[in-house]
N, C-alpha and C positions, 0 to 999 in steps of 0.2 A: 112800537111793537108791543102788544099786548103778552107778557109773561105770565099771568095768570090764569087767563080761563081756557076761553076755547084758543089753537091755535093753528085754524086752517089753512088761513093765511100764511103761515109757514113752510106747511107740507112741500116745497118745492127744496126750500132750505133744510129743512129736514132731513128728508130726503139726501143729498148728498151726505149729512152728515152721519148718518147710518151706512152710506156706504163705501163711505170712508173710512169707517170705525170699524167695519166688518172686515174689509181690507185688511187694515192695519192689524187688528186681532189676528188673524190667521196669521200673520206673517210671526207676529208678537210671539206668539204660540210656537212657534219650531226652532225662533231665535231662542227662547227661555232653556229649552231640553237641549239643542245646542252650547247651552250655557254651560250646563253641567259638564261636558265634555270639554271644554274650554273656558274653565272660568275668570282665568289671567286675561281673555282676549279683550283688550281695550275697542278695537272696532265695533266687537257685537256688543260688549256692554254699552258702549254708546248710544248705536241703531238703539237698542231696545229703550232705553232711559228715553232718547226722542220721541221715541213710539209714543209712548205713555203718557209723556209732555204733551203733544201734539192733543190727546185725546183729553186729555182734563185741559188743555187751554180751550176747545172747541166747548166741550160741555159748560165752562165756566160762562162763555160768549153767549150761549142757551141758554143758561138758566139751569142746567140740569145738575143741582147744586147735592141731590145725593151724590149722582155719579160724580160731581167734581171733588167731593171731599173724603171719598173713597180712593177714586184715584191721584189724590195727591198725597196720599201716606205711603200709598204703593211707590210713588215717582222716589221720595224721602228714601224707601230704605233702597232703590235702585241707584239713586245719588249715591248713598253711602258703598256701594260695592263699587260703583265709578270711580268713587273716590280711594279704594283701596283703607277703608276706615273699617269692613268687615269682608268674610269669607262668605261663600255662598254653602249653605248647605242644602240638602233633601228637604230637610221640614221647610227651610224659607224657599225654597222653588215651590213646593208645592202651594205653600200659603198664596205666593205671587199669582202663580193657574188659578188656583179660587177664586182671587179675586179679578181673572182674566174671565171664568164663570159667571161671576155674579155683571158682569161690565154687557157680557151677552142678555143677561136675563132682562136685563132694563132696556138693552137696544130693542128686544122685542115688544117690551110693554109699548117703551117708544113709538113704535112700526104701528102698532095696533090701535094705540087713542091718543100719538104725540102728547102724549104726557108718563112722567117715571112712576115707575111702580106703588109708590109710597112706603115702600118697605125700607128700611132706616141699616139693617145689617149691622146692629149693634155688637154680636158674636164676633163677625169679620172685621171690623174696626177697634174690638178691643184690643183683637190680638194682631191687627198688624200694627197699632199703637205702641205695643210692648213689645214686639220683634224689633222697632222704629228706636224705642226709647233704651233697649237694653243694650244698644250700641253707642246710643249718642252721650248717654252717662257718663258712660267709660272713656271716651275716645277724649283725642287732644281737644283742649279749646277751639272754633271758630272764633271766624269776625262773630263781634255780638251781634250786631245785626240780623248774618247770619244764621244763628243761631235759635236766638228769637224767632224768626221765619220759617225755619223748619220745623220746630215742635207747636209751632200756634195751631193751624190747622188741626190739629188731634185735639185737641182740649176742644172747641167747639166748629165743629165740623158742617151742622147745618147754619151754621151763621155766615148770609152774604158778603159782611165784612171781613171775616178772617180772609173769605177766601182771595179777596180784594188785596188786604194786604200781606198776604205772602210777597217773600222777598222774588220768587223766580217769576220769570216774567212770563204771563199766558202766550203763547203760540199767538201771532197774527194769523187770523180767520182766513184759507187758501184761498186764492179766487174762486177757486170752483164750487166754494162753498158759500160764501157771502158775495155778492155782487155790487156792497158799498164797502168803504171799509168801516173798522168799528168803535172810527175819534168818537162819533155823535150820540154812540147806546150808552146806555145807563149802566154800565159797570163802570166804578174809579180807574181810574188810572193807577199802574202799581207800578211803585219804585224801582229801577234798575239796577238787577244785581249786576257787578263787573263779571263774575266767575262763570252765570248763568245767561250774559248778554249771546253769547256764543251761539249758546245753543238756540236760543230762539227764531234764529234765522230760518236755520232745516229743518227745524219742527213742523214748517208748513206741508209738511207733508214727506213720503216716504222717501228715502235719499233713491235717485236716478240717476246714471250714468249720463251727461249731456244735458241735462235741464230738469227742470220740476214733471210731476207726473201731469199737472195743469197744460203744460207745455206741451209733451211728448205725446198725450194719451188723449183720446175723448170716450166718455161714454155714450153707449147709445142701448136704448132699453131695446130687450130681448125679443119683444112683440115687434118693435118696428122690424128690427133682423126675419124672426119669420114670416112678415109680408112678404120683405123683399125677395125672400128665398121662396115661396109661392107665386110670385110673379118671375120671379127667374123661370122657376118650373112651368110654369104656361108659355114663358121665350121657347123654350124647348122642346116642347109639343106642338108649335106652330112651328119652328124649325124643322121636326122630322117631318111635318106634313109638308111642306114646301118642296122638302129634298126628296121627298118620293114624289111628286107629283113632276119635278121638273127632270127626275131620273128618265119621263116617259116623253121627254120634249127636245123635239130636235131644233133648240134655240140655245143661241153659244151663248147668247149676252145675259140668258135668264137662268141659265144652269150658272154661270161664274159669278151672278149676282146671289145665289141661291150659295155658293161655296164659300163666299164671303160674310154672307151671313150665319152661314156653321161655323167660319171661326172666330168668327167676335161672336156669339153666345155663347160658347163653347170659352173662352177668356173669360167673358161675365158671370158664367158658370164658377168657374175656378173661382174668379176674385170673389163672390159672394160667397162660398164655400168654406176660404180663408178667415172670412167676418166671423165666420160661426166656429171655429174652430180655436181648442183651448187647451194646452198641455197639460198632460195628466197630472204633473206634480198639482195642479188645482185639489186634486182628491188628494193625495200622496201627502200635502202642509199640513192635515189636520192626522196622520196617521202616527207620528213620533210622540204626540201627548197620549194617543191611545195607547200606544204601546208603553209607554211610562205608566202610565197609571196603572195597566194590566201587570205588568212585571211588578211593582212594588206591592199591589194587592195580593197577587199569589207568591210573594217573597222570591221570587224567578232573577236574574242577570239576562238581559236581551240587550245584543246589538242589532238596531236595523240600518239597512242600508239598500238605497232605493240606487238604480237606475235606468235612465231612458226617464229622468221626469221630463225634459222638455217633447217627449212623443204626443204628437197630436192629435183629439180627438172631436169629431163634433158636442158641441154642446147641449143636445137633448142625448147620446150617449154618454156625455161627463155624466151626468144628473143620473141617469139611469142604473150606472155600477157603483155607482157611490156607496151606498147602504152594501150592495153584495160582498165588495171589499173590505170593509171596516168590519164583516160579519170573519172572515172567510180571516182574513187578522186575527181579529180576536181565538179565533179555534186557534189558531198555530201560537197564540200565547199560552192558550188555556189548557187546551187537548195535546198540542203539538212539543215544547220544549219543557225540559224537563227543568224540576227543579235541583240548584247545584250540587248537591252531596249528590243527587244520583248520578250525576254525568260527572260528578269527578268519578265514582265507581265504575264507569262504563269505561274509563278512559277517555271521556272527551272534557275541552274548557267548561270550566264554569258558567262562564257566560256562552248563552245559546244565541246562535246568530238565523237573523230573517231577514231575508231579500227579496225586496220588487222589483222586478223588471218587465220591461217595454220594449216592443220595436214593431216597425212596419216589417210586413211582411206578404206580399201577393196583395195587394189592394186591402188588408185588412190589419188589426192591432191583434199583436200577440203580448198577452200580460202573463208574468211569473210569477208566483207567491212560494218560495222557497225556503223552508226550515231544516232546520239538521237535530232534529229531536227524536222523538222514539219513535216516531213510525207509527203505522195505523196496527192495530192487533187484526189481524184476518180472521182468525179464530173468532175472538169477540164480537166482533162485528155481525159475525154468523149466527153467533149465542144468540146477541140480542134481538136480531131478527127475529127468531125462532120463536123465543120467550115473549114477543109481540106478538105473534099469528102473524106477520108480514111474509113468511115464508113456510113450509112444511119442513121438519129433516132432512128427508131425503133429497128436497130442494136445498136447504142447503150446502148438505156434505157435497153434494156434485159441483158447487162451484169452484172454479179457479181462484187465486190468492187475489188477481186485478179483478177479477169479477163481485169480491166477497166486498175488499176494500171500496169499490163505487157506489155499493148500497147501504152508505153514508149518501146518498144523494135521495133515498127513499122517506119520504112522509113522517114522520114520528119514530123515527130514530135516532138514539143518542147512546154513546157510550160511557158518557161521564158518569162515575157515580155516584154523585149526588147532586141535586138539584143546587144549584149556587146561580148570583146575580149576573154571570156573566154566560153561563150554558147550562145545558143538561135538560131542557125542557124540550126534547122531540121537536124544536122548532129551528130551522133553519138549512142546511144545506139545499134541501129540498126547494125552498122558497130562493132560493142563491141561484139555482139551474133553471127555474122557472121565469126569473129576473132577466137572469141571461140569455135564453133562450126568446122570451117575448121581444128583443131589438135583435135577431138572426143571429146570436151568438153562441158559442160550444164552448163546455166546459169539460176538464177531464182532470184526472185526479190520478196518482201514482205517489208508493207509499214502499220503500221499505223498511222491515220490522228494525228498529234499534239504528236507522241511519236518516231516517228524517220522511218529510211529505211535500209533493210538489204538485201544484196547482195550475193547469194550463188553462189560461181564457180566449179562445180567439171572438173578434168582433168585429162588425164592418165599419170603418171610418165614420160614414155616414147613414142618415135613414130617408132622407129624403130626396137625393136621386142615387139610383142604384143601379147596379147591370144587372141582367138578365138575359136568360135564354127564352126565348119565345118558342111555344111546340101547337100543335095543334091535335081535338081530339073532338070524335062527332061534330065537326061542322064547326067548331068553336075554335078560337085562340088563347091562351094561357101565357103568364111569365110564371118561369122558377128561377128566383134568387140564383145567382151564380154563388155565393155563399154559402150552399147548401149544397154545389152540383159539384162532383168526383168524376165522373166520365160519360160517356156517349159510346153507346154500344150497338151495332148494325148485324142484325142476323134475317139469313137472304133464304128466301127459295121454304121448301119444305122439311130440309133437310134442317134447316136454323132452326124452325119452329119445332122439333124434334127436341132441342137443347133445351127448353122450357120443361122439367118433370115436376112432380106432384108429391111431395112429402108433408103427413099426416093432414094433408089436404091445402094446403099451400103452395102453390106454384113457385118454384124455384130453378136457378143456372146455375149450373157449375160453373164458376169464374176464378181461374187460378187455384184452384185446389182448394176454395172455399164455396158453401152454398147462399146465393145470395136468393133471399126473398122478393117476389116478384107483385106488384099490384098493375092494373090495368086501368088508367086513369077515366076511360067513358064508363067502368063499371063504378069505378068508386062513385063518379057524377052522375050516372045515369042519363049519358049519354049513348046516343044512337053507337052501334059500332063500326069496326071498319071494314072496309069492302071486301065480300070473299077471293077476288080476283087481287086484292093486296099482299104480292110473296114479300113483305119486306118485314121486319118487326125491328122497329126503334126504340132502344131502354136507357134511359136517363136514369144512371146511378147518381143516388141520393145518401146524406148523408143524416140524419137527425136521432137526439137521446142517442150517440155514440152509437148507434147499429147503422146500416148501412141497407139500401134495399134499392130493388131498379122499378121505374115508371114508364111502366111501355104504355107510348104515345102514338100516334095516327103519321106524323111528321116533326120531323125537326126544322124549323126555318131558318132563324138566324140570333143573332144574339144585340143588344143593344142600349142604350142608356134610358132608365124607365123615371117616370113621376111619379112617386108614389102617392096617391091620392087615397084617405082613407077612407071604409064602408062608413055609410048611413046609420046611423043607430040601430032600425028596423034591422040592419042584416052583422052587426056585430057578433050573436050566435052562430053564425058560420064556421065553422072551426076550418072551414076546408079552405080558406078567403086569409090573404094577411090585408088583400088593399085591393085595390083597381089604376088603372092609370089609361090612356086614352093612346093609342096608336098614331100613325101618319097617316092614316087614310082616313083618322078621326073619329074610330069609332074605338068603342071601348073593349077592354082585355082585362079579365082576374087576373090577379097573384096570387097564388097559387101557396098555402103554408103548407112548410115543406111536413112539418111536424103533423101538423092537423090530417093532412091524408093517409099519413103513416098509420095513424091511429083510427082513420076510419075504415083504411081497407085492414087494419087487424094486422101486417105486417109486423109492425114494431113490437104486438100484445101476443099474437098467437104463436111467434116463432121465437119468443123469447126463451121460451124452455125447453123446445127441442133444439132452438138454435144453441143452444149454450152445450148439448152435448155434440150436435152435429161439428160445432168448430174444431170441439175436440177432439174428434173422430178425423176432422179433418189437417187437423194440426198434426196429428200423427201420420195420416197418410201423406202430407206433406213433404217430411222429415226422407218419406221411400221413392218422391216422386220424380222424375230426373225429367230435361229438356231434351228434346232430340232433333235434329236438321235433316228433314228427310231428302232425298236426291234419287236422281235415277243415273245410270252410267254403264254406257254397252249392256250387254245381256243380263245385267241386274237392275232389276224393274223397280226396286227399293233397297235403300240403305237408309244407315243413320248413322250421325256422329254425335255426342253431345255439345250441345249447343255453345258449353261454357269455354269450349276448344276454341270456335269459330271466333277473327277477329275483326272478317266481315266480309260481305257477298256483293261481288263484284259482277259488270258486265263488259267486255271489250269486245271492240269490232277487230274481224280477226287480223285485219290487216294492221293493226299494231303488235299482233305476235310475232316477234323475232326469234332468231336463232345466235345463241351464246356459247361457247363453246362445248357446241354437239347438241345443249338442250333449247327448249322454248322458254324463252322468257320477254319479259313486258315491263317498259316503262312506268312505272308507278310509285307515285307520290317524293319522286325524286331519286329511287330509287328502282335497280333492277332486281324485279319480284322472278325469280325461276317459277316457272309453274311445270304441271306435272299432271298425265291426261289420267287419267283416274282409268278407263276402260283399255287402256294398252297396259298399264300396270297391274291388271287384275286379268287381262285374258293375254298375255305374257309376251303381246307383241312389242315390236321395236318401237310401232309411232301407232298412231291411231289418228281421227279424222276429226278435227277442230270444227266446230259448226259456228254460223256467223250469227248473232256472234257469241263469248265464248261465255259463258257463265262459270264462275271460279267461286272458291271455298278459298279463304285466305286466311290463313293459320298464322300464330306470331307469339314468339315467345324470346322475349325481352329482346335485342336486338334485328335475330334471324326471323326470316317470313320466310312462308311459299305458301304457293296457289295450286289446289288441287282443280283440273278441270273437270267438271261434269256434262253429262246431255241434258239436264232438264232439274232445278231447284223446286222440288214440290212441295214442300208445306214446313212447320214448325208444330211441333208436338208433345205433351207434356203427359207422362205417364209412369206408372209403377209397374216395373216389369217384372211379369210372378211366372213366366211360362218362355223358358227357350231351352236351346241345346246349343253345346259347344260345335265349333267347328273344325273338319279338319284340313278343311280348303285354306292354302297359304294367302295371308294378307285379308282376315276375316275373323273379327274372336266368335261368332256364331247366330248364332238367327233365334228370335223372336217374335214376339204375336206384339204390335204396335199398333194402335190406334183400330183394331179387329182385322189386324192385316199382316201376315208372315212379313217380317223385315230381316234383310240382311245387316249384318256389324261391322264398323271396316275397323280394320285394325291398324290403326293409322301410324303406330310407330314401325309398323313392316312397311305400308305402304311408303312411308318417308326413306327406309333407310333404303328400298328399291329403287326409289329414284335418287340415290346418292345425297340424301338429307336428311340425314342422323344427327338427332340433337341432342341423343342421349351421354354423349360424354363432353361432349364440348358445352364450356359454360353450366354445367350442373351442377356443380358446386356452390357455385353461384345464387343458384336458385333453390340449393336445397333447404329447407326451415329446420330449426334448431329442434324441434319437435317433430317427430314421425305422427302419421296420418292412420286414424283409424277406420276399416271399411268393414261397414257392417249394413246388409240390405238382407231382403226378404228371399233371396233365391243366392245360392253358387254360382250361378251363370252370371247375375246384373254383379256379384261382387269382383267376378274376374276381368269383367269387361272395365269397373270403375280402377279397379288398382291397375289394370295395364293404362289409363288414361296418365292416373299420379302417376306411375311409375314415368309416364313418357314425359311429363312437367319438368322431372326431376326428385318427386318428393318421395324418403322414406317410408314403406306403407307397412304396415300392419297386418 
């Protein structure tokens, strides 16, 4: 083996052993900080003294005689705290990471021209020399041997003989690094120490539960993994074309053959899936030296503490949030916790605590980044806008507190004030949502002032098969990411298309007491439209940059597992485009970026600053808006109760109405429900005429039920009632204008206690809250109708 010049020849061996080294480094790296929290623990100081072992015996087997006589002054002073001959402190952890540093900086040079850097790190060898020697002076004698063995290597460090005869013995080459063993290469042979034979065993590599990692593990390069995973994707795409074509075939044995082949691809799916898939702690190992290093630089106390590191993710998403995280960290060291004299004045510990956490959640990873620091300043925030041109005043006095704090996520803003190594250059958040959002992820951010800031990431497991909804628009077929999609909205007839208004020239619906922005997917594409004799309108709410907006489409089809196949170079300017992927009838379909259409039909840009007052507008009418259950019953053509009463709407054939003593009542749910005809109780007859079958109103409150019967359930209703009169018809608090329509009020604790079902004293006790209820609305009438409801619950009102 040629150790001198060129070593191409090598590259295979190599190769392993850079990534083995990088391995081990990561792990080396979380056991050290570890350390400090635990520096009595004999297990971890072991791991780690092998660790180091392992890497200078491999380097020594290389040739790579800086790196070996670097790391073997590091191994010396990690003997020494193995050996309980010194304490660990701050300055020597940190010294140890240095040269955890420098061990990387070579593995690159490595990587790049299989040969070391040439840099000698005479700096970093003095002083771990002297960290090395100002223990070993002091301390009890050693065997001489010993002895001699340990301080040789520091006096001449580039000399191939010291490194030969040091007394510990180099790590045996793993298999999976050397494929002969290494009686036959030209390094001597070194004397066996008794103390250190031990160790050299497990040195070959990282300790495993049940075997060696050679044994348990295999590598396999990452390129071969995405073949396989693109030819899985084309199983799949030949699979859905199969299964639609034999959907159309009245042939048993080709449809069960075609069934069978869904579910063994649909398993090879998975298993391949698995291959590529890699727990977070991956990113998570390297995040406790950062956060060491960032606390000790700003003089800060930080505990971190992760969990859900074993949640799993694919491996072109590991890659992807890596940098966003370690950004999105560093803030919450830097911006985020205070340093300790202020948080003892605040009242909080000293030390400021950060937590990551993880979990599956709806087919996608939800990541936490939580601090208990001071909180984002909303003010500030606003300032600095301002003081950018990023915003007008008046823009931003009108923002809300959650509104002010998110634009932290805007272009060339920062709050720090001063420019330092670690923030304050107007660079990053912004780059962090841009990160996330380019692999279909959502970011949000929540902040209170003097209680800390919490960081929500959701993302999709994977990128490379994904579900989808499939829609259709001019003649064309489209996927939207289900990742992106919130609901499915059906408005029929002319009447529907009426619910679509026009504010400051944006097309919007009233959805829930909020205004959602509307775009028209063949306008955005210029595409043909849809047909005038089409009374249906189909909107696909979306979600992206945290606003929300609906896509009316032509149709909705179906939903299903896509290939994501990505554009041509020629058409990567598409903003409206995330990819393509090929259908079961084989021909091809966009994907459709949820964000890019946002932005091209203006939705996201144009409604942002009306929208921001409109929520508000809408937040408040909100707060007045109440739910109503409309109904019809004998000679009243409308009523309403609030909805929140209702405990559910029932229907029976009447021929399971019985008669219990004297009244109607009904088998239900194991239980006899009394029911009660709503039209004989209001027009003051004894019985009245059950229709088949019977449709009820089922009231419940905590034990007792009853069923109010009705003639006809007409609709559910959401409104602010500003316009009624009381009543003085018994069993009715009064009438209102509902939906542009006189409605009657039933007054349902009269109606109850007429038919012998007063709830008002029995059990109210019970249910009364230690707190009385305060009712305050827009009109006298909606406030009498609401306190007679509390009052009829049980609760004290106001």
């Amino acid at each position: 083996m040629d150790m001198t010049g060129g070593r191409v020849e090598d590259r295979e061996l190599i190769n392993e052993f850079l990534i083995e080294s990088s391995e081990n480094l990561t792990r080396l790296e979380t056991e050290i900080v570890d350390l400090e929290q635990r520096p009595q623990d004999p297990g971890l100081l072991g791991s780690i003294f092998r660790t180091i072992h392992t890497i200078k015996g491999t380097c020594g087997f290389l040739a790579f005689s800086n790196l070996e006589g670097v790391t073997h002054i590091a191994e010396n002073i990690l003997s020494q705290l193995r050996n309980g001959e010194r304490s660990l402190t701050p300055e020597l952890t940190s010294l140890i990471l240095e040269t955890m540093d420098m061990i990387r900086k070579e593995l690159a040079s490595i990587e790049a021209t299989l040969l070391e850097s040439g840099e000698t790190y005479e700096d970093l060898r003095r002083r771990l020399t002297l960290a090395c020697q100002a223990t070993a002076s002091s301390a009890a004698p050693l065997a001489p041997q010993i002895v001699a063995a340990e301080n040789a290597p520091a006096a001449v460090p580039d000399a191939p003989a010291a490194a030969a005869n040091a007394a510990i013995v180099p790590a045996p080459v793993p298999t999976a690094v050397s494929p002969t063993p290494p009686l036959n290469l030209t390094l001597p042979a070194e004397p066996v120490n008794e103390e250190h034979a031990a160790d050299a065993a497990p040195a070959a590599g990282p300790a495993v539960k049940g075997g060696s990692v050679a044994d348990s593990t295999i590598r396999v390069d990452v390129g071969l993994l995405d073949k396989l995973m693109n030819l899985v994707g084309e199983l799949v795409l030949a699979r859905n074309q199969i299964l639609q074509f034999s959907s159309k075939q009245d042939d048993s044995t080709l449809n069960a053959t075609a069934q069978r082949l869904n579910l063994i691809t649909t398993q090879l799916q998975e298993g391949v899936m698995k291959t590529r898939m890699q727990p977070i702690g991956m990113v998570w190992n390297k995040l406790p030296r950062v956060v060491r290093d960032l606390a000790a630089s700003c003089g800060k106390q930080i505990q971190l503490d992760m969990d859900g590191a074993e949640t799993e993710l694919d491996k072109s998403i590991i890659e992807a949030i890596k940098d966003p995280l370690t950004h999105i960290v560093r803030n919450c060291c830097d911006h985020g916790i205070e340093l300790p004299e202020a948080r003892l004045k605040s009242g909080k510990s000293a030390q400021g605590r950060l937590l990551l956490r993880a979990y599956h959640e709806g087919g996608q990873v939800n990541i936490e980044i939580v601090d208990d620091g001071a909180g984002i300043n909303a003010a500030r925030v606003k300032q600095k806008a301002v003081e950018k041109g990023l915003l007008r005043p008046e823009q931003a006095e009108a923002l809300s507190e959650r509104e002010a704090v998110n634009l932290v996520f805007m272009a060339g803003l920062s709050t720090a004030k001063e420019v330092t190594s670690i923030s304050g250059r107007g660079v990053g958040m912004d780059v962090v949502k841009t990160n996330i959002e380019k692999i279909g992820g959502v970011v949000d951010l929540t902040s209170r002032a003097g209680n800390g800031t919490t960081v929500k990431i959701k993302i999709p497991l994977t990128l490379a098969i994904i579900p989808g909804l499939v829609v259709s628009s001019g003649g064309e077929r489209f996927i939207i990411p289900q990742v992106s999609l919130l609901e499915l909205l059906r408005l029929e007839g002319e009447a529907g298309k009426k619910q679509i208004e026009r504010i400051h020239g944006t097309p919007v619906y009233r959805r829930r007491g909020t205004l959602l922005p509307i775009a028209y997917l063949n306008e955005v594409l210029r595409l043909p439209g849809a047909t005038a004799d089409n009374d249906v309108l189909n909107i696909v709410v979306l979600q992206a940059e945290n606003r929300q907006f609906g896509l009316v489409v032509d149709t909705i089809n179906d939903t299903q597992e896509i290939v994501v196949k990505p554009l041509g170079k020629q058409l990567k300017g598409l903003s409206a485009y995330a990819g393509a992927t090929i259908m079961g009838d084989g021909k091809v379909a966009l994907i459709l970026d949820v964000l890019g259409i946002g932005q091209l039909s203006q939705v996201l840009s144009e409604s942002r600053e009306h929208g921001r007052a409109e929520d508000r507008h809408a937040e408040a009418a909100r707060e007045e808006r109440q739910t109503f259950l409309l109904f019809r019953a004998g000679k009243f053509e409308r009523m309403a109760v609030p909805l929140s009463l209702v405990a559910r709407l029932e229907e029976f054939p009447a021929s399971r109405v019985e008669r219990a003593g004297g009244k109607l009542v009904v088998q239900y749910r194991e239980r006899i429900l009394p029911l009660t005809s709503l039209a004989a109780v209001l027009g003051g007859e004894q019985d009245a005429t059950i229709h088949d079958p019977a449709q009820v109103i089922v009231f419940a409150e905590g034990d007792q039920m009853a069923g109010l019967v009705v003639d006809q359930i007409l609709d559910i209703h959401e409104e602010s009632i500003r316009v009624g009169t009381h009543s003085n018809q018994p069993r009715l608090s009064g009438s209102a204008v509902l939906g542009g329509k006189v409605t009657d009020f039933l007054d349902l604790p009269a109606v109850l206690r007429a038919a012998g079902e007063d709830w008002s004293a029995e059990g109210s006790s019970q249910r009364k809250p230690s707190m009385p209820v305060l009712v305050a609305d827009a009109s006298s009438f909606s406030r009498g109708l609401v306190r007679n409801y509390l009052e009829l619950a049980g609760y004290p009102v106001i």
